[in-house]
C-alpha positions in Angstrom: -17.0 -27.2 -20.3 -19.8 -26.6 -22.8 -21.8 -29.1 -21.5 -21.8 -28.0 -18.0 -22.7 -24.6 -19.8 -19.2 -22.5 -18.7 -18.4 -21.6 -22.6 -15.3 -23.8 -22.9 -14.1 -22.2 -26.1 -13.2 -19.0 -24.9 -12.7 -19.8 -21.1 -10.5 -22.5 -21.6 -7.1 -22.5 -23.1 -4.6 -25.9 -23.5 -1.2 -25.0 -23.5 0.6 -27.8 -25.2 4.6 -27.9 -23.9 7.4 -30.0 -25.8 8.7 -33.4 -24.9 10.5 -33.0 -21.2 13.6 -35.0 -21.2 14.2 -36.3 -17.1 17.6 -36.9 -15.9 18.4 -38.5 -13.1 21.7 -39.2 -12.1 23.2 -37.0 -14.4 21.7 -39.5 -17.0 18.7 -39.0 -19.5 16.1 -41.2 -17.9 14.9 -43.5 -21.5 11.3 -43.1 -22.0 9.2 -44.5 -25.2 5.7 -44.2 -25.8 5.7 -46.9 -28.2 6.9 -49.2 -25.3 4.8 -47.5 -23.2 7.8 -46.8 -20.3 6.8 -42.9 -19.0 6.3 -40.9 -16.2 2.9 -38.9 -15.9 3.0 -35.8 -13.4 1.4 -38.2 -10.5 4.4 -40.0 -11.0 6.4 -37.5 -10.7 5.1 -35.5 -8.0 5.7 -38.7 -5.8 9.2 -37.9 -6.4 10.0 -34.2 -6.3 7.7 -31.7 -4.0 4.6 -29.7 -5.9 6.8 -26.6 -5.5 9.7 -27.8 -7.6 7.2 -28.9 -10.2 5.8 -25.7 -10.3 8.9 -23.5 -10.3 10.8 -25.5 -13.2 7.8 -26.1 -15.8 7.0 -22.7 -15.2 10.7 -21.3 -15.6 10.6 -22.4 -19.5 8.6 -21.6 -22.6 6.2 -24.1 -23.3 7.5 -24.3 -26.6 11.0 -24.9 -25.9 12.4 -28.4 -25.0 13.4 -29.1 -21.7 15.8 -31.2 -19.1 14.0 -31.5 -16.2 16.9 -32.8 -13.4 15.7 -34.6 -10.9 18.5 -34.3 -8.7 18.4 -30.7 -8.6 14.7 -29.9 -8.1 14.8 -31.8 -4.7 18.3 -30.3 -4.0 18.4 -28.2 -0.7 21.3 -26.1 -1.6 22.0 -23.2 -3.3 22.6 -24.7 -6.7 18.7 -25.1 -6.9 17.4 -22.0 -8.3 14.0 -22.7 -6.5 15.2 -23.3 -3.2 17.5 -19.9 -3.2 14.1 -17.9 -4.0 12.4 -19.9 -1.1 15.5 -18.8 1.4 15.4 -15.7 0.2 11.9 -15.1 0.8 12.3 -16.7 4.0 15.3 -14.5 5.2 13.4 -11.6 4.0 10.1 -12.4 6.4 12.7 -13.1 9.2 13.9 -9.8 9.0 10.7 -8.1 9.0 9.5 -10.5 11.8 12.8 -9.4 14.1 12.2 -6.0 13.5 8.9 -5.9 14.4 9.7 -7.7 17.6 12.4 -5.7 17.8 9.6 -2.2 18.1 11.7 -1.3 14.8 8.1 0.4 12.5 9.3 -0.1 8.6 7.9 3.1 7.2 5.2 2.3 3.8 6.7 2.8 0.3 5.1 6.0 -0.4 6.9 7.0 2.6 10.4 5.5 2.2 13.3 7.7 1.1 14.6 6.2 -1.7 17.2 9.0 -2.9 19.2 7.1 -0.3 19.8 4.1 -2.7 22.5 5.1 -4.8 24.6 2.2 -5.4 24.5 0.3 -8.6 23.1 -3.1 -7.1 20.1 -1.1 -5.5 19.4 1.2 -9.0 19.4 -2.1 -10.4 16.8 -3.9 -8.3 14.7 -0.8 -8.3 14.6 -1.4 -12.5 14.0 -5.0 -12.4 11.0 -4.3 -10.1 9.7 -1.3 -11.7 9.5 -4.0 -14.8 7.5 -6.3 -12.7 3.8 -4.6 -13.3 4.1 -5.0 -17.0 6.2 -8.6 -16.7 3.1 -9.9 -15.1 0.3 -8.4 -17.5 2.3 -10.1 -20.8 2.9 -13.2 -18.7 -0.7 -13.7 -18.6 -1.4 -11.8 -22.3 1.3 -14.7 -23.7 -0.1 -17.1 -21.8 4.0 -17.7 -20.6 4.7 -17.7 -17.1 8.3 -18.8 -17.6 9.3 -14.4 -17.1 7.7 -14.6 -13.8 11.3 -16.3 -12.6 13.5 -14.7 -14.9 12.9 -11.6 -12.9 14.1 -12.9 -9.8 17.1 -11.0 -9.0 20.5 -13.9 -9.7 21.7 -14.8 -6.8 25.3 -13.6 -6.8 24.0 -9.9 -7.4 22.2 -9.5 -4.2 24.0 -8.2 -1.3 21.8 -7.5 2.0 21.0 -4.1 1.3 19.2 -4.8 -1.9 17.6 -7.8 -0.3 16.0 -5.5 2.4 15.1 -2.6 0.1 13.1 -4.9 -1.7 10.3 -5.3 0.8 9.9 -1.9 1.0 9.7 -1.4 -3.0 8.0 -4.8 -4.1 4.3 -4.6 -2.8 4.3 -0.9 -4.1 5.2 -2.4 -7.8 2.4 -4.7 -7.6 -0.1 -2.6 -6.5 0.3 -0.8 -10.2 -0.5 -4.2 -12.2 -3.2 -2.8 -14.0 -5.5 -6.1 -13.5 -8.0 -4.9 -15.3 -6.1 -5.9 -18.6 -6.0 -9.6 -17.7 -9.8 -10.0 -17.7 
């Protein structure tokens, strides 16, 4: 980067992760440098969609050893954590779509009466996403995006209330990310 003149020493940062171990088949897939039997990411990629790359390098700590299954990442099921988020998001965006058709206006945040949440599930995913601002700004301090899907909510404590209060409550929470700390 220096020699194109873009400052490579502080605009560029190489975050090493450890070893991934795949499995396939419920079996460790053997790999050996020495033998020089791998898989780069190309390789990789051919097998499992971008997406699922993305989502399960990101979900650990670079510095923390992983099992990457390959089974699971291209699993369309609920046992894949990737592909719950995905449905989730694309229940959510079915329900705003129906109400809309439906002439059914969604009030904005600011306006939304949210005394009316009162149940345990809801106080709960109001906290997780009042967390969110700050969970993004040391995500990117760290350098560790592997919070960004621990705060998805677990899938056995939604229930569709929650699920639809979130819309509402979500794009609020991310308008406070104070950005200007991740310059």
């Amino acid at each position: 980067m220096d020699a194109l003149g873009l400052d490579g020493q502080h605009r560029l940062d190489i975050v090493l992760m450890q070893l991934v171990k795949l499995v396939r088949d419920g079996e460790v897939v053997r790999m050996s440098k020495r033998t020089g039997k791998s898989l780069t990411l190309t390789d990789l990629l051919d097998e499992i969609p971008v997406d699922a790359a993305r989502f399960f390098f990101n979900s650990r700590a670079a510095e923390t050893q992983m099992e990457f299954d390959l089974d699971l990442a291209i699993k369309q099921d609920s046992d894949n954590p990737l592909y719950y988020v995905q449905y989730a998001h694309a229940r959510i965006c079915s329900v705003l779509r129906n109400a809309q058709e439906s002439g059914i206006a969604l009030p904005d945040a600011e306006k939304t009466d949210l005394s009316v949440l009162s149940g345990s599930d809801e106080r709960q995913l109001i906290k997780q996403i009042a967390l969110l601002p700050e969970e993004i700004v040391q995500s990117a301090v760290s350098r560790d995006p592997s919070v960004a899907p621990s705060m998805a909510p677990d899938r056995d404590s939604l229930s569709p209330s929650t699920g639809a209060t979130s819309v509402s409550i979500l794009p609020k929470a991310l308008d406070t990310v104070p950005w200007e700390r991740l310059k």
